[in-house]
PASEBA-1860 file (N, C-alpha, C; in nm, 3 decimals):
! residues 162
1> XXXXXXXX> 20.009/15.120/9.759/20.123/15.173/9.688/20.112/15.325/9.683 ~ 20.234/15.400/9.710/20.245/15.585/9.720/20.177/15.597/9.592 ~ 20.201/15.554/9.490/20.176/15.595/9.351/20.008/15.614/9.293 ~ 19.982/15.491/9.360/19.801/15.480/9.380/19.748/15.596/9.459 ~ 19.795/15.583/9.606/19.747/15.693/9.632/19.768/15.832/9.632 ~ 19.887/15.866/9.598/19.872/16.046/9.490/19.797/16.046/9.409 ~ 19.754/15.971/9.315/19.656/15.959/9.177/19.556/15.971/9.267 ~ 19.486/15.870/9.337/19.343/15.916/9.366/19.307/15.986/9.436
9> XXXXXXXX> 19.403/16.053/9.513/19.416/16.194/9.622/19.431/16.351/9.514 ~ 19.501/16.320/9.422/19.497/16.430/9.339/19.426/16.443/9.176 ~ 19.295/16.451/9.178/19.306/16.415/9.029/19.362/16.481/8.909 ~ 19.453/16.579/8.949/19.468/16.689/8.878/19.619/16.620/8.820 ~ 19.637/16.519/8.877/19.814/16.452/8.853/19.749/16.296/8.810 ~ 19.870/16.296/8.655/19.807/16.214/8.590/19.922/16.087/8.578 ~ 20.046/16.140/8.628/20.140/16.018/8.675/20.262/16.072/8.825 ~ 20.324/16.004/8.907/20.359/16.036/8.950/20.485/15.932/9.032
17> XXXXXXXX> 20.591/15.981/9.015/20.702/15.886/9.038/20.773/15.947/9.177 ~ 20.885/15.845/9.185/20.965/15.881/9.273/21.119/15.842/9.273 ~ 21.227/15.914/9.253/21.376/15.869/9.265/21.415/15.891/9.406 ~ 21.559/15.758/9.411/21.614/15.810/9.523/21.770/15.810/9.511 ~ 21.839/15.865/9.541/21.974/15.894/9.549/22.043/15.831/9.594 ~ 22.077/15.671/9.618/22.182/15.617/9.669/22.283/15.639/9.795 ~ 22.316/15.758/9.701/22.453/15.823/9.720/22.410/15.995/9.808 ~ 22.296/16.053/9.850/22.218/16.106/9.915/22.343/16.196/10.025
25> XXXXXXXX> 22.341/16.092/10.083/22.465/16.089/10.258/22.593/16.099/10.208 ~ 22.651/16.080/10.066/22.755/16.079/10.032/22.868/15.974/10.067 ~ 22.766/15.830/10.080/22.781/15.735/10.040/22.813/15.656/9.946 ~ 22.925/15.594/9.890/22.967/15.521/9.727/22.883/15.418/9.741 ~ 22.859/15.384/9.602/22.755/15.266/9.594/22.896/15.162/9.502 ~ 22.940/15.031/9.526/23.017/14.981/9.412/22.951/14.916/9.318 ~ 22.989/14.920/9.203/22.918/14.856/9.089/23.020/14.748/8.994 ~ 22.970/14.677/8.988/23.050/14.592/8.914/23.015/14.481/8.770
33> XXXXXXXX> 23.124/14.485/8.699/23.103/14.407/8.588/23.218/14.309/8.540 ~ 23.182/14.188/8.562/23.351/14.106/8.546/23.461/14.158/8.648 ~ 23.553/14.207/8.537/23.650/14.285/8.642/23.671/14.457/8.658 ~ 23.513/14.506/8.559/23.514/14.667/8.594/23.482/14.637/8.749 ~ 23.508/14.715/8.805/23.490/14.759/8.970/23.451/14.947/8.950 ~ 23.363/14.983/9.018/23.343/15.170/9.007/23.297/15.176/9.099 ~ 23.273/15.276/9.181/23.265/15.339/9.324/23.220/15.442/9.317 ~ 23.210/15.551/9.228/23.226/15.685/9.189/23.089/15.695/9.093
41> XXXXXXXX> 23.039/15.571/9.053/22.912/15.631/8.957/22.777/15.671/9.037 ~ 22.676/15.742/8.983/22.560/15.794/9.064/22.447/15.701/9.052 ~ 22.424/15.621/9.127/22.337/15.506/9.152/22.187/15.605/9.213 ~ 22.090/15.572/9.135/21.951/15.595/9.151/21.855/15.485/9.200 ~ 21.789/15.485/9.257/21.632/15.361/9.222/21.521/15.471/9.151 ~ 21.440/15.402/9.064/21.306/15.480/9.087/21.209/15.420/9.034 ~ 21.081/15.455/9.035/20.926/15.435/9.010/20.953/15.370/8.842 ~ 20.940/15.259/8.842/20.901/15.235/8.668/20.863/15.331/8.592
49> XXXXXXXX> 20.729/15.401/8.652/20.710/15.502/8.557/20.751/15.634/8.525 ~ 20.889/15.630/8.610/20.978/15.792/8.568/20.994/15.807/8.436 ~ 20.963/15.714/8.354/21.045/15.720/8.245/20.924/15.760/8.142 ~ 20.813/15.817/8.197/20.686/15.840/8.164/20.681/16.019/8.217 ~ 20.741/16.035/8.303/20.714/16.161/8.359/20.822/16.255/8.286 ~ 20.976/16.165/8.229/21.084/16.275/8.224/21.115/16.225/8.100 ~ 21.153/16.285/7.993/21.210/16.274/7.847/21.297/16.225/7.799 ~ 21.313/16.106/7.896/21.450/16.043/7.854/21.493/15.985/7.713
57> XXXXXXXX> 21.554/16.011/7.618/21.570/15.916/7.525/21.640/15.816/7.530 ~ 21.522/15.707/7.479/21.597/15.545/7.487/21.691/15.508/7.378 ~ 21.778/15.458/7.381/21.856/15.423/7.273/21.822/15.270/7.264 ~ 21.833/15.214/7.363/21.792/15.035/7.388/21.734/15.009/7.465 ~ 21.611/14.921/7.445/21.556/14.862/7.516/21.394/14.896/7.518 ~ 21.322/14.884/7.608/21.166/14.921/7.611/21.146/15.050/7.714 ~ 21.067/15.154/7.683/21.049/15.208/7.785/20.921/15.196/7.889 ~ 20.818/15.141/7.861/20.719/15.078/7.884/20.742/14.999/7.992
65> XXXXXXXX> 20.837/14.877/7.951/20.874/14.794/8.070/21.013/14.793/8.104 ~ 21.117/14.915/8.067/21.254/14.864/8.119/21.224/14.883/8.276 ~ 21.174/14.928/8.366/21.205/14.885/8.495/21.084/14.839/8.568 ~ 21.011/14.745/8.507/20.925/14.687/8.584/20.947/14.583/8.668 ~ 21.075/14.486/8.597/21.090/14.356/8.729/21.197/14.434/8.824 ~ 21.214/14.354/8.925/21.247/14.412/9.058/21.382/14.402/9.000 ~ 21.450/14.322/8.966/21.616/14.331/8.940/21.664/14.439/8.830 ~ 21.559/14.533/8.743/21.614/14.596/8.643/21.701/14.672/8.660
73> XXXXXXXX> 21.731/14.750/8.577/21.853/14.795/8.580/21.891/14.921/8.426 ~ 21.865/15.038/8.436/21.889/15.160/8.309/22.019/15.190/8.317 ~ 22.131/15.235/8.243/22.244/15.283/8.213/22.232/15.381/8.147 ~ 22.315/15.512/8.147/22.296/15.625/8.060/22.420/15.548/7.989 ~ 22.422/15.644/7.835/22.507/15.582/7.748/22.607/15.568/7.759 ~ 22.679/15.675/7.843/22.843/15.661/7.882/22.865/15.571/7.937 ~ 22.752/15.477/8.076/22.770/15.436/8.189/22.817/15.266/8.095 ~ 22.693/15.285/7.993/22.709/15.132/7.905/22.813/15.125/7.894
81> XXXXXXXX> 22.878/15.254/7.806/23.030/15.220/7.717/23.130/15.195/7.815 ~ 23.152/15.247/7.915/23.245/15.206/8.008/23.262/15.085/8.073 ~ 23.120/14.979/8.094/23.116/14.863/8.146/23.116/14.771/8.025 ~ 23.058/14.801/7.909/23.042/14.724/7.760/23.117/14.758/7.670 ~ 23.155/14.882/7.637/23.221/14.891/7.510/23.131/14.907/7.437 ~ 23.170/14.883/7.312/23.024/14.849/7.225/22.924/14.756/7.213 ~ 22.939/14.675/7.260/22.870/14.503/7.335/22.770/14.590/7.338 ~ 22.632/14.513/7.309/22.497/14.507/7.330/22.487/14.486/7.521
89> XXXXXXXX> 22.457/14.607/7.578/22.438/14.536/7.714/22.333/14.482/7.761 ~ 22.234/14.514/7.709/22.058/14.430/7.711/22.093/14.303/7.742 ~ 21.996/14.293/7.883/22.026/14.127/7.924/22.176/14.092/8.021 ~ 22.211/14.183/8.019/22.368/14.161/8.103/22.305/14.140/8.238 ~ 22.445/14.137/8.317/22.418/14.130/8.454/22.558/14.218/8.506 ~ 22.487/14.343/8.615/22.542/14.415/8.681/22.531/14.357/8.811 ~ 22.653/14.368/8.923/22.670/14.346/9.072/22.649/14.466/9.105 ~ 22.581/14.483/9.210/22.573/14.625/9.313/22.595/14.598/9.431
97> XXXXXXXX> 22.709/14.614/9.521/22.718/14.576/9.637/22.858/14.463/9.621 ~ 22.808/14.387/9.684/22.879/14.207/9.676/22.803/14.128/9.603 ~ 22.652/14.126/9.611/22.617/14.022/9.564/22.464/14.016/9.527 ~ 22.388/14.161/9.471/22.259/14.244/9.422/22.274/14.236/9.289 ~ 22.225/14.155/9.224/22.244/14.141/9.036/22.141/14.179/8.998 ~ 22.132/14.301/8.906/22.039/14.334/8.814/22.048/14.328/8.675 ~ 21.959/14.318/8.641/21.971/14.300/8.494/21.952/14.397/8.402 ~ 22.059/14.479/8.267/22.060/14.585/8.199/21.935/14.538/8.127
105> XXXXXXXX> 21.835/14.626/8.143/21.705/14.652/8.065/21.715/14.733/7.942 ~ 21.786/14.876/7.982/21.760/14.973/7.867/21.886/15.072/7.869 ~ 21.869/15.140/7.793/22.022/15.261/7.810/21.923/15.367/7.722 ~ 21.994/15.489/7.819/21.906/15.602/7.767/22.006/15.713/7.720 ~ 22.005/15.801/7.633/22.098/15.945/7.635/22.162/15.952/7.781 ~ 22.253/16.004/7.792/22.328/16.108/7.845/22.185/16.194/7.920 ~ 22.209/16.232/8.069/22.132/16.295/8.115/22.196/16.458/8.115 ~ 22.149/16.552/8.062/22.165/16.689/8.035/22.197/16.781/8.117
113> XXXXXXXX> 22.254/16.868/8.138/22.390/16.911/8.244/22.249/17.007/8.353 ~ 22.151/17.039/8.258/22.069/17.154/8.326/21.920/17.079/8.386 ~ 22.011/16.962/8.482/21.879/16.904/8.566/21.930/16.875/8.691 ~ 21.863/16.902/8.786/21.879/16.909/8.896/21.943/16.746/9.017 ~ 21.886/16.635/8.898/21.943/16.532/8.908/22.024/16.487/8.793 ~ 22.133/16.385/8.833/22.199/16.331/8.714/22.217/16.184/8.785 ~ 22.204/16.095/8.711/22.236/15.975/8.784/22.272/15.881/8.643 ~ 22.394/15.756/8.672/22.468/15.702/8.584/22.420/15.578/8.583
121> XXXXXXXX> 22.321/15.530/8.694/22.248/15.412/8.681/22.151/15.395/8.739 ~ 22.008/15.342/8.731/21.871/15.394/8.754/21.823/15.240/8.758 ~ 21.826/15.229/8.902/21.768/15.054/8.960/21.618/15.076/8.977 ~ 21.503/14.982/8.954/21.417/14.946/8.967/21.384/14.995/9.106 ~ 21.330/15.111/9.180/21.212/15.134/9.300/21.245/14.990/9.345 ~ 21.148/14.884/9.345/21.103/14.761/9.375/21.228/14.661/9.451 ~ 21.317/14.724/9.385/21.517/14.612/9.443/21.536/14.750/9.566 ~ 21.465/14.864/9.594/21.540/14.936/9.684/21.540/14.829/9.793
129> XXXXXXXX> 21.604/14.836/9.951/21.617/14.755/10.013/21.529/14.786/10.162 ~ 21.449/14.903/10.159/21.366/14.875/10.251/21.251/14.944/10.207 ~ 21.167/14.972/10.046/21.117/15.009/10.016/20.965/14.949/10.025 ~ 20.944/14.821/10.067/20.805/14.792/10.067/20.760/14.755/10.200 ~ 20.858/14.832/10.267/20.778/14.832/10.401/20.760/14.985/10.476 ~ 20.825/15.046/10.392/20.806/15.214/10.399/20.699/15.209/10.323 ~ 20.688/15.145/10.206/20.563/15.205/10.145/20.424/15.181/10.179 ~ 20.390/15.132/10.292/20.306/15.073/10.398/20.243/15.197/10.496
137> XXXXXXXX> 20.315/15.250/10.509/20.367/15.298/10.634/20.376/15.485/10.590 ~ 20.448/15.541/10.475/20.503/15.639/10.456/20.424/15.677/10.306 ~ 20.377/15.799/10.273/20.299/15.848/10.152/20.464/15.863/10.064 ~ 20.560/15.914/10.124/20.667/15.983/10.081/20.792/15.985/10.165 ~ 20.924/15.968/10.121/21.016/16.026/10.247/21.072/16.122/10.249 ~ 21.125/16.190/10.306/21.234/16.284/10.290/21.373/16.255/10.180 ~ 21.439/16.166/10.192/21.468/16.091/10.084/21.432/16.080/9.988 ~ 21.337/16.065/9.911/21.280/16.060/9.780/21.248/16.151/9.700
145> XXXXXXXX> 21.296/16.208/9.605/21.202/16.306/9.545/21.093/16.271/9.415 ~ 20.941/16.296/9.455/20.860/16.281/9.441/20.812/16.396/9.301 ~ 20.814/16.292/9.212/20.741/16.410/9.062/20.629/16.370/9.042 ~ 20.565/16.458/8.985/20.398/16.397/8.963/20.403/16.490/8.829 ~ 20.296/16.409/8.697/20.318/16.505/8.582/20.132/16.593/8.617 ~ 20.115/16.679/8.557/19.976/16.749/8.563/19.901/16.656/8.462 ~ 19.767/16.663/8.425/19.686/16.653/8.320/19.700/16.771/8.267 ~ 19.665/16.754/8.141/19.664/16.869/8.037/19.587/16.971/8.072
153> XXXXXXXX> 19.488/16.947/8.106/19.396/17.116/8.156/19.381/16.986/8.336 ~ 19.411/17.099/8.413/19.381/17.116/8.562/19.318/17.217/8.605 ~ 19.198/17.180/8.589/19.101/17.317/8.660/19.121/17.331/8.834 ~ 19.127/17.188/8.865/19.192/17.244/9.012/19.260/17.337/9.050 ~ 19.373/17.336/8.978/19.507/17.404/9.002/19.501/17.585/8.919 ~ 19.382/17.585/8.809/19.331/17.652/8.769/19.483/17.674/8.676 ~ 19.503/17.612/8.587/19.647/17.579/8.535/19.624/17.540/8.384 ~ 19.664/17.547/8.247/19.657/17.511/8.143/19.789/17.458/8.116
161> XX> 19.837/17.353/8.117/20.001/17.298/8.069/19.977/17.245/7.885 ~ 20.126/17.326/7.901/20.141/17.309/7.745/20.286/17.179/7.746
END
């Protein structure tokens, strides 16, 4: 797994994830719920443990394990209200595609205008669709962008993070 080996290649990095952009090529991803249909939202995958590396606040759900099984599935809060309303979406079931069902794990804040990514729904790494045979094969792709957090003192890097 990429994740194993950045950790024991770097000891100076004490977690390290990876997102990918869907929508990259400028490609629509469709998403669906009953009879919402959307085309236009920003579909992510990433590493379970992004949610360890970046500050997301959870409003529902676990952050620990919202994207550990392969079908999960994060919503930022707007993304909920638009497919739920006020409905509890924990436990739902989202379509991606025709016929890719994941399941709403967690809903987090609103992602903040001054980040370089923004994405409206954040699928489980593990459901990408050719991800475990790249990860064989590939440390990283071009495609992916790859975060790693520091340890608190990195003498490697000769670095003190606050």
């Amino acid at each position: 797994m990429v994740r194993t080996r950045v950790l024991s290649q770097f000891p100076e990095v004490e977690e390290s994830a990876r997102l990918f952009n869907q929508g990259f090529l400028g490609s629509k991803t469709r998403v669906s719920y009953e009879d919402k249909i959307f085309t236009d939202l920003k579909f992510f995958y990433g590493d379970s443990n992004v949610l360890k590396i970046f500050p997301f606040e959870m409003i529902k759900g676990n952050k620990a394990t919202a994207l550990t099984k392969p079908n999960a599935i994060i919503l930022t809060q707007s993304t909920a209200e638009i497919f739920f309303g006020q409905d509890d979406p924990i436990g739902k079931t989202i379509t991606v595609g025709t016929d890719k069902e994941f399941e709403v794990t967690g809903v987090i804040e609103n992602i903040p205008p001054n980040t370089h990514f923004h994405f409206d729904l954040l699928a489980s790494m593990q459901a990408h669709p050719w991800i475990r045979g790249a990860e064989e094969r590939l440390w990283s792709g071009v495609v992916f962008h790859t975060y790693v957090k520091l340890k608190e003192q990195s003498p490697q890097l000769n670095l003190k993070i606050k």
